[in-house]
C-alpha positions as CSV (number, residue, x, y, z in Angstrom):
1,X,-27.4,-28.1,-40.3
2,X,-26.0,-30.0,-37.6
3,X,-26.8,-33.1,-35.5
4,X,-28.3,-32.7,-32.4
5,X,-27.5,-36.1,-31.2
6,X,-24.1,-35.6,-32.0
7,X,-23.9,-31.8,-31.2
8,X,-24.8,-33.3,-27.1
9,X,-22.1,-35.6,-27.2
10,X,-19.6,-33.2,-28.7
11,X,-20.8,-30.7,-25.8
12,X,-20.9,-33.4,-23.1
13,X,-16.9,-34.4,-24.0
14,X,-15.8,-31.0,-24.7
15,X,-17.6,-30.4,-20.8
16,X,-15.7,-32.9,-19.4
17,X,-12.2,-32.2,-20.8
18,X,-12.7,-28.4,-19.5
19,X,-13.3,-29.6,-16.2
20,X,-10.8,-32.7,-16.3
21,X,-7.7,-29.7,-17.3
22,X,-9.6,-27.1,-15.0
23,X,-8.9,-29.8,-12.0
24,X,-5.4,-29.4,-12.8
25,X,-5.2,-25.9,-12.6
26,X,-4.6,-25.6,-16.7
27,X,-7.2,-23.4,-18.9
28,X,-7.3,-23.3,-22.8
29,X,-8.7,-20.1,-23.6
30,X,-9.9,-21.0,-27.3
31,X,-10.7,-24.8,-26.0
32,X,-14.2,-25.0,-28.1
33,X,-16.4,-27.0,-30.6
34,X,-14.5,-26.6,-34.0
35,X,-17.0,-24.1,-36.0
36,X,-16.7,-25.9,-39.5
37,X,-17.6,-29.4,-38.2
38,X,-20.3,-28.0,-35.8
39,X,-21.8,-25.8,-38.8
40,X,-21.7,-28.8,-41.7
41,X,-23.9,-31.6,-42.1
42,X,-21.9,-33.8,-41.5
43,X,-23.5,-36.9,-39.7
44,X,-20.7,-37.6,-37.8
45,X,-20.2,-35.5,-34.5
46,X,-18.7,-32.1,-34.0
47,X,-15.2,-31.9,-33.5
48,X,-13.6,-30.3,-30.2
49,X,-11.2,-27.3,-31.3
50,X,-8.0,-28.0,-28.5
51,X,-6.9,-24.6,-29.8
52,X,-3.2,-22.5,-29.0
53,X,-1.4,-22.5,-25.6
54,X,1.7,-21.1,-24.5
55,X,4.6,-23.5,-23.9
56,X,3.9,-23.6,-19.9
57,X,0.5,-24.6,-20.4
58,X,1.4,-27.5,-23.3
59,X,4.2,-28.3,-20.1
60,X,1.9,-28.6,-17.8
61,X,-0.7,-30.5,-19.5
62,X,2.0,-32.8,-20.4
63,X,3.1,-33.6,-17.2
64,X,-0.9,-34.8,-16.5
65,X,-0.6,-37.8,-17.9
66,X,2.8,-38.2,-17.0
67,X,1.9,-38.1,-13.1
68,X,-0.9,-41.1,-13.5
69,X,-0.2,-44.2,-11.5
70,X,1.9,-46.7,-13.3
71,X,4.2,-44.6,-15.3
């Protein structure tokens, strides 16, 4: 059974990454909650499943991070 509490903020972050990479153009197909962690009982929240890319889209959201002020 899992934990509502931390089900919403697993949901609310994997929310905002989606639309944080969707602002730069870059969409992970199999970005979701990781099945396992959302599943167990654990009481920690569910983890966020990045999942596979090609090589253009790990380039891309590489160069993200790499185009922020200061660097």
């Amino acid at each position: 059974m899992s934990n509502p509490t931390g089900d919403r903020v697993s949901i609310a972050a994997l929310t905002e990454l989606r639309g944080a990479l969707a602002a730069h153009g870059i969409t992970l197909p199999s970005l979701d909650l990781h099945l396992p962690s959302y599943a167990g009982s654990h009481p920690t929240p569910p983890l966020i499943s990045l999942g596979n890319c090609n090589p253009n889209t790990a380039l891309r959201i590489a160069s993200v991070p790499n185009r922020a002020p200061g660097r």
